[in-house]
N, C-alpha and C positions, 0 to 999 in steps of 0.2 A: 504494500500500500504506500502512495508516495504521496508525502505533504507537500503543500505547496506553501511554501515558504515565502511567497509575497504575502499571504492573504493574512499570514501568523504576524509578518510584519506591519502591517497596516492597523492589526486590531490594540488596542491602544489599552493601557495599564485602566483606566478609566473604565474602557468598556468594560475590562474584562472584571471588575468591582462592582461594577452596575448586575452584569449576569451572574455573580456569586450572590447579589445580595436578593436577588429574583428567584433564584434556586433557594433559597434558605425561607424566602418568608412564603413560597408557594408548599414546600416543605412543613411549616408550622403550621400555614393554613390547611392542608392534609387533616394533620392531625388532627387538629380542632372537630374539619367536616366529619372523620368515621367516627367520635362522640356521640352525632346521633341530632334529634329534637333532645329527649330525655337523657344524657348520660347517665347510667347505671355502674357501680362498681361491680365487676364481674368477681372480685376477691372477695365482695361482702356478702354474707350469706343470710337471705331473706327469708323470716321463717315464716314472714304473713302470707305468702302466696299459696292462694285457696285449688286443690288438687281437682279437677273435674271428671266426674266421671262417666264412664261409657255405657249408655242405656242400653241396657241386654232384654227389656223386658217385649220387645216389640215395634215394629218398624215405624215410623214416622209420616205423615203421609204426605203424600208429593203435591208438588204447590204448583206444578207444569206440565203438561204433557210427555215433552222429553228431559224431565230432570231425572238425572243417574240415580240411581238406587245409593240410599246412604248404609253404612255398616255397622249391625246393629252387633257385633264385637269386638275387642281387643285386635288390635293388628302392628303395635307397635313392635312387637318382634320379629316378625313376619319376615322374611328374606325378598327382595323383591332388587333383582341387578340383572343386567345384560345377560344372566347364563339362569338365572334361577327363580321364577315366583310362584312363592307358597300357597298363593291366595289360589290357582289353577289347581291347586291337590286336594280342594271340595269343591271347588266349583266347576272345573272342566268334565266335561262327560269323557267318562263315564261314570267318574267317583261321584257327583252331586246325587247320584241317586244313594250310593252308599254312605253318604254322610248326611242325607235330606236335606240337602244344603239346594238354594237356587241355583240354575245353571249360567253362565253368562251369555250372555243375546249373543245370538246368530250376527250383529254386527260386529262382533269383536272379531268376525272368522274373514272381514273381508278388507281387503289390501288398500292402499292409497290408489289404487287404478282399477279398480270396483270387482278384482280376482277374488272370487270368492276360494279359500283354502283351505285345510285342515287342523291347521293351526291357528292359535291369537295371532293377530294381525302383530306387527312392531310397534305398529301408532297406537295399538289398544295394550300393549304389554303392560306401562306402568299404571297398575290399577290407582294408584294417587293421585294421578290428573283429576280424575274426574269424580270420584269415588272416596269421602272422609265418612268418619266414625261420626256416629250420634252422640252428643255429646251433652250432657246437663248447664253446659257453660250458658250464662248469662249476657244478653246480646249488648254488645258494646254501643253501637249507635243505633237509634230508632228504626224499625224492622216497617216501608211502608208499601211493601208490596202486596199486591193484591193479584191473586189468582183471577181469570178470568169468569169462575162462578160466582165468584164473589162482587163482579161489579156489575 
């Protein structure tokens, strides 16, 4: 790699102060931005954080025509990565019948270019896109949706 040794002589002790001190405080300001709105100490351990939990007793009912099915158990351990997901070991047929568990829609078997396959599609693998736990959490900002029976 070959410098060019005009352009190193031109740039003047001045400049090169100016972009040390641009590097430094765009540096602090970094810092500052990944803070956050709220900075929290990740070091300080908060015992008031209320644990929510996951409604097992029954499904919830759908507020849409095509809203995904929410899950009405535990799944935080669940293995779910480019080679392996657990949620397909009750719910893929043929096990859903052996765990009475539901099967997943005939759409998850069809490809981004409408091939229908034998397999989950890739686009339908990570069941988290679309699909969270029921949850008893308490709704943070005012809920004003309204189903279309409803209006």
């Amino acid at each position: 790699m070959k410098i060019n040794i005009k352009i190193i002589n031109k740039i003047s002790s001045k400049q090169i102060y100016l972009i040390a001190m641009l590097s430094i405080s765009s540096a602090i300001n970094l810092s500052f931005a990944l803070e956050g709105l709220n900075p929290v100490d990740v070091a300080e351990d908060n015992q008031n954080v209320q644990g929510f939990q996951v409604i097992e007793s029954g499904a919830i009912a759908k507020n849409f025509r095509q809203q995904p099915p929410l899950i009405p158990h535990k799944v935080d351990k669940y293995q779910i990565d480019l080679k392996v997901n657990q949620c397909l070991r009750c719910h893929d047929w043929p096990y859903n019948t052996q765990f009475n568990a539901p099967k997943i829609s005939e759409t998850h078997f069809v490809d981004l270019n409408g091939k229908h396959t034998d397999k989950v599609s890739a686009s339908r693998w990570f069941c988290h896109q679309c699909h969270v736990t029921q949850q008893n959490a308490p709704e943070l900002v005012e809920n004003e949706f309204r189903s279309t029976e409803e209006k």
